[in-house]
C-alpha positions as YAML, in Angstrom:
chain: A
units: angstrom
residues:
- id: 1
  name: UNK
  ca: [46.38, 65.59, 257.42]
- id: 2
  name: UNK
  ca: [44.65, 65.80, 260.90]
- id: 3
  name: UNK
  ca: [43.98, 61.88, 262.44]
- id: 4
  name: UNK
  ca: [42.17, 62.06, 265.58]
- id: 5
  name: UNK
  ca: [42.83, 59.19, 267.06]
- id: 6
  name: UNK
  ca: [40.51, 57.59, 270.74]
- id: 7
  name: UNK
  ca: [41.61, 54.15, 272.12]
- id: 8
  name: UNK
  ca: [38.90, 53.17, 273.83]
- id: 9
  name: UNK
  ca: [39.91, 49.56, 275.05]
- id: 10
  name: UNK
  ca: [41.49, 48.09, 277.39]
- id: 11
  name: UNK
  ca: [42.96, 45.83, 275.56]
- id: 12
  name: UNK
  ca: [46.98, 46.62, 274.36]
- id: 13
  name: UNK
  ca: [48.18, 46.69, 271.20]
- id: 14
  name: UNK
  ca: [52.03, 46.60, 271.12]
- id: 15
  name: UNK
  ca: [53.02, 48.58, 268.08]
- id: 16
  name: UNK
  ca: [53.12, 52.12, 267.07]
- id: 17
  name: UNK
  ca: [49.95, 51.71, 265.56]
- id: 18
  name: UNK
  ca: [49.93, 55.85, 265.18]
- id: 19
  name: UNK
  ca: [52.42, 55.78, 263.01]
- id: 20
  name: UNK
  ca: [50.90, 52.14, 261.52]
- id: 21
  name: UNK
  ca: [47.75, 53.92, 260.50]
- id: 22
  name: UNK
  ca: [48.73, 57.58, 259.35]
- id: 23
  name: UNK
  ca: [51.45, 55.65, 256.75]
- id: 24
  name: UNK
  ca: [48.21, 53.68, 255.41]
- id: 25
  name: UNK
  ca: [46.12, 56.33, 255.27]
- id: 26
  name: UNK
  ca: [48.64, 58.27, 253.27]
- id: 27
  name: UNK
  ca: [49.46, 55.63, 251.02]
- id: 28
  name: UNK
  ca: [45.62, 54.67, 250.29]
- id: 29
  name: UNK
  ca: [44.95, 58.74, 249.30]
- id: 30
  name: UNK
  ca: [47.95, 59.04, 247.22]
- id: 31
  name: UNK
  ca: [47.05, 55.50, 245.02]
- id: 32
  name: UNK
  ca: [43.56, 57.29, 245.05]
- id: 33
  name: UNK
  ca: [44.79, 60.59, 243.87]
- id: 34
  name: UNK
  ca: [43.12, 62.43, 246.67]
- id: 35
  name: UNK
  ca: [44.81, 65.73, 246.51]
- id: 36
  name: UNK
  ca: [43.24, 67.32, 249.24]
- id: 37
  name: UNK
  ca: [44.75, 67.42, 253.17]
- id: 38
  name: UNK
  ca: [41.72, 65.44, 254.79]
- id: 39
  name: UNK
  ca: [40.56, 64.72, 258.62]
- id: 40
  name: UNK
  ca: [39.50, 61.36, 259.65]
- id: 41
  name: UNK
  ca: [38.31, 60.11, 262.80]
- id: 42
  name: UNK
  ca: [39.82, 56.31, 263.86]
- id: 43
  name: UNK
  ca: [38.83, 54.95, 266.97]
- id: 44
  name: UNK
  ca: [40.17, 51.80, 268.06]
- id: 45
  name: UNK
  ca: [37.71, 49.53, 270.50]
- id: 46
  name: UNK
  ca: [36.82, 46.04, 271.71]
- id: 47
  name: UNK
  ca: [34.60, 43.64, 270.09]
- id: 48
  name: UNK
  ca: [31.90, 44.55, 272.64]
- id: 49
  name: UNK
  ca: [32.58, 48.15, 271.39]
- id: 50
  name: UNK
  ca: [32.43, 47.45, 268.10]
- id: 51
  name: UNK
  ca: [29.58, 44.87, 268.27]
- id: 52
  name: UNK
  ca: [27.26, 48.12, 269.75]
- id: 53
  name: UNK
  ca: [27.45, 50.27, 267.10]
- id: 54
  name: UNK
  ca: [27.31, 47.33, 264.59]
- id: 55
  name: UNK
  ca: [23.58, 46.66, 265.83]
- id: 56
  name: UNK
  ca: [23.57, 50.39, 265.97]
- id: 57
  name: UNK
  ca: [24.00, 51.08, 262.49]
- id: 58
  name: UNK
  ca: [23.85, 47.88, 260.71]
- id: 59
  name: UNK
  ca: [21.35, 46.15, 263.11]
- id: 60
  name: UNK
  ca: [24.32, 43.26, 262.93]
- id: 61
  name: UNK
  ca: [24.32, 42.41, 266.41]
- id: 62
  name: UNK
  ca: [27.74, 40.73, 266.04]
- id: 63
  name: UNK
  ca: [31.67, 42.12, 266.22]
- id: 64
  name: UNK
  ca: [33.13, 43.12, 263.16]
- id: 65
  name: UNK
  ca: [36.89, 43.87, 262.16]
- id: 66
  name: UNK
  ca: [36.21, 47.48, 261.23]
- id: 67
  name: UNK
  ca: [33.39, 49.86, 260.52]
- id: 68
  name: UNK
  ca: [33.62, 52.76, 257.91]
- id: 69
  name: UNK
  ca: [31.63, 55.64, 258.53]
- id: 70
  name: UNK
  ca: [32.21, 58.28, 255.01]
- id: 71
  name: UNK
  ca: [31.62, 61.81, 255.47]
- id: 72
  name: UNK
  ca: [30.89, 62.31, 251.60]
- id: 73
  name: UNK
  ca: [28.99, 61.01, 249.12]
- id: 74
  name: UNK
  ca: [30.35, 59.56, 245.40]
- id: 75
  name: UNK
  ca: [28.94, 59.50, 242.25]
- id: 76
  name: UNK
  ca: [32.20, 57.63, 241.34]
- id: 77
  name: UNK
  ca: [34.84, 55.84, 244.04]
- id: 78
  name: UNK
  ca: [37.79, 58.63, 245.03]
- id: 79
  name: UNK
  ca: [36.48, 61.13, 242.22]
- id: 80
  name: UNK
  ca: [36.57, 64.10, 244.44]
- id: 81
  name: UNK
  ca: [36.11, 66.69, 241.20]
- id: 82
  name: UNK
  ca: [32.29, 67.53, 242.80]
- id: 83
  name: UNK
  ca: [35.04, 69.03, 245.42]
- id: 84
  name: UNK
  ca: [35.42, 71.43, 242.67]
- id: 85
  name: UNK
  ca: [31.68, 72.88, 242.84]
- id: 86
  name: UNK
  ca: [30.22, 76.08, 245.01]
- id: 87
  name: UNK
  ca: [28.28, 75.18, 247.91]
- id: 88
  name: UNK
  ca: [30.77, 72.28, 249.22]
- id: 89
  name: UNK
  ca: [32.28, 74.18, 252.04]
- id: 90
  name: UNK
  ca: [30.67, 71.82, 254.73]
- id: 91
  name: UNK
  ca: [32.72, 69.25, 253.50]
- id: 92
  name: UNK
  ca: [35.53, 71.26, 254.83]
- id: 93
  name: UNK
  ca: [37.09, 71.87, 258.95]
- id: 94
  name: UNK
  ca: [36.12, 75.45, 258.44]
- id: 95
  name: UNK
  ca: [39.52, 75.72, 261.29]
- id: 96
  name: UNK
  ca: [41.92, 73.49, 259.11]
- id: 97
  name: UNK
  ca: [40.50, 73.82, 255.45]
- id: 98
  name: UNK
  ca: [40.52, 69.86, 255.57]
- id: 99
  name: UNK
  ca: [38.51, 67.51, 253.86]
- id: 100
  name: UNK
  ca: [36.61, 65.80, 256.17]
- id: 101
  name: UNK
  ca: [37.03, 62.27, 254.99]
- id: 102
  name: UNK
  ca: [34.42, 60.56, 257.65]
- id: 103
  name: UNK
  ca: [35.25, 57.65, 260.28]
- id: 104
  name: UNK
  ca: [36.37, 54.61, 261.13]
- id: 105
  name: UNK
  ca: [36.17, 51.90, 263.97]
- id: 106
  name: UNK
  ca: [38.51, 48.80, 264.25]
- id: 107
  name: UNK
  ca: [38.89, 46.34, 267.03]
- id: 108
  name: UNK
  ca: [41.83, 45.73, 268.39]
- id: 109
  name: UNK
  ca: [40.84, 41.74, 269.03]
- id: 110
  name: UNK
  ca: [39.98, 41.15, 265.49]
- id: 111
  name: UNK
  ca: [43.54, 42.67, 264.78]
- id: 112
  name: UNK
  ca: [44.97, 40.40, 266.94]
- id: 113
  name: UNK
  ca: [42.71, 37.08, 265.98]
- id: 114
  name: UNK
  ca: [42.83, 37.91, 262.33]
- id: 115
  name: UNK
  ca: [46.67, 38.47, 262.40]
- id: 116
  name: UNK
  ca: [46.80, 34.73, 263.64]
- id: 117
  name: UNK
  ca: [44.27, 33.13, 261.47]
- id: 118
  name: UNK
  ca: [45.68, 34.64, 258.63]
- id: 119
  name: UNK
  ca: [49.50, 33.85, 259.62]
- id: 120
  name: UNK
  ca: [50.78, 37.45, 259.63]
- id: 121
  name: UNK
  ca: [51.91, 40.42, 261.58]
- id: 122
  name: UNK
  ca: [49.58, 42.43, 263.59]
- id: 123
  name: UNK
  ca: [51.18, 45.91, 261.35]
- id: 124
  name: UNK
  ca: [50.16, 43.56, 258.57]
- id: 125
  name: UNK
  ca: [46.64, 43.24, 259.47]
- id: 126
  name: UNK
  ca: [46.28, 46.94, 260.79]
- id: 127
  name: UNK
  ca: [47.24, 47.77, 257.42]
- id: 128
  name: UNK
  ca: [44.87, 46.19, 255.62]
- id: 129
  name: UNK
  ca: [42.04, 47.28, 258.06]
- id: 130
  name: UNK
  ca: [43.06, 50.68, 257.72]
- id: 131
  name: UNK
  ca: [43.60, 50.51, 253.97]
- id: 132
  name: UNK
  ca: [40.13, 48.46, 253.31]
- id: 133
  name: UNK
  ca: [38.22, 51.41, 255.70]
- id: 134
  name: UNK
  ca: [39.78, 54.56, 253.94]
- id: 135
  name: UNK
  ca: [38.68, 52.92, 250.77]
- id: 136
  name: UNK
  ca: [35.14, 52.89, 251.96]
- id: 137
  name: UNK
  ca: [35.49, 56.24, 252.89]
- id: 138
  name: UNK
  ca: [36.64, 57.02, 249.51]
- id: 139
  name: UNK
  ca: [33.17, 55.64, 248.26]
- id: 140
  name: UNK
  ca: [34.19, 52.48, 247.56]
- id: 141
  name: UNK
  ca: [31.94, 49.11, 248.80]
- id: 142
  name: UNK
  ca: [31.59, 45.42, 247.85]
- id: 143
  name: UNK
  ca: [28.39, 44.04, 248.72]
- id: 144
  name: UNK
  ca: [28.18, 43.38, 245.25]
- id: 145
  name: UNK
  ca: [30.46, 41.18, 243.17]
- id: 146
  name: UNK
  ca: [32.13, 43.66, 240.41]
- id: 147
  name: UNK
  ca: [32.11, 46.13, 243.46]
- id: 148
  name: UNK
  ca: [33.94, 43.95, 245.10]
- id: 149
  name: UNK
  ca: [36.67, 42.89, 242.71]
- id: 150
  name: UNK
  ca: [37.61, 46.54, 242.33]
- id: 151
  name: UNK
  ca: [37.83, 46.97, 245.88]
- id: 152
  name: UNK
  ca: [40.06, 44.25, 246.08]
- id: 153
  name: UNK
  ca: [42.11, 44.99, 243.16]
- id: 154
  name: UNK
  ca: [42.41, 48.88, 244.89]
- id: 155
  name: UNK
  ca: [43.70, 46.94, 248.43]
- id: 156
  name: UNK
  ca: [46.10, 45.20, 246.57]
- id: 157
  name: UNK
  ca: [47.56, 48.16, 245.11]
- id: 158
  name: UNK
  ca: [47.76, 50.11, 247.83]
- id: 159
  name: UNK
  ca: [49.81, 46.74, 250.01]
- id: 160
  name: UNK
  ca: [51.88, 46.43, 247.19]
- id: 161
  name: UNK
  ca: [53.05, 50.29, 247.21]
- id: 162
  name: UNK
  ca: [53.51, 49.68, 251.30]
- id: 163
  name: UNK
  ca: [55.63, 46.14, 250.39]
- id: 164
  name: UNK
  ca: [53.17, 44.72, 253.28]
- id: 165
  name: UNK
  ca: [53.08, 41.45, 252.46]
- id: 166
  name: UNK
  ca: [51.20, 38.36, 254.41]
...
């Protein structure tokens, strides 16, 4: 698994989040039974950052927590068989062989505002971040309300498995 990781902020963050991140990441694949080695692109920003290429992309000219940028498409949430097919190897680091899994974008404020809102450790709320974003990347969404109970249900399983409780 290649992470390529830009801090673009300012702004400290007083953990390994490295090491914070990569652990969630695997976790999240394995509870998705991703069995390929992927690549994913985090960068960690400021709200002002963040708030950019929200209006950007979402025209949501607001900060966010985290934005999830996937690389593939899904018929089906983490059902990577269309892997399987000819004619997929642009989904691949032609260098590494890896899946390129798309990208994400958290802000290290919201990490730190959320964490106190929600009474809990700033690992804690990295971890969810990180978890909730891979999960988009694995085609998963919840702007509606069945879509978003599954998504849940998927975060939950993959805290549980990490023992990251609030």
């Amino acid at each position: 698994m290649t992470i390529l990781f830009d801090y673009e902020t300012d702004e400290p963050m007083d953990l390994d989040y490295k090491a914070i991140i990569e652990k969630a990441i695997e976790t999240t694949l394995s509870c998705e039974e991703c069995n390929y080695e992927v690549e994913v692109n985090v960068v960690l920003t400021d709200n002002a950052g963040i708030m950019q290429v929200n209006k950007e992309f979402r025209n949501i000219d607001q900060p966010t927590d985290v934005l999830s940028f996937p690389a593939l498409e899904y018929e089906t949430p983490s059902d990577f068989s269309f892997l399987e097919e000819d004619n997929v190897d642009y989904l691949f680091n032609p260098e590494s062989g890896e899946l390129i899994l798309g990208d994400m974008m958290i802000s290290v404020p919201k990490i730190k505002e959320q964490a106190k809102e929600y009474g809990h450790s700033l690992e804690r709320e990295l971890t969810f971040l990180t978890i909730h974003s891979i999960l988009h990347l694995c085609g998963y969404d919840h702007m509606e309300e069945d879509e978003r109970l599954v998504m849940e249900a998927r975060q939950k399983v993959v805290l549980d498995k990490l023992n990251s409780k609030r």
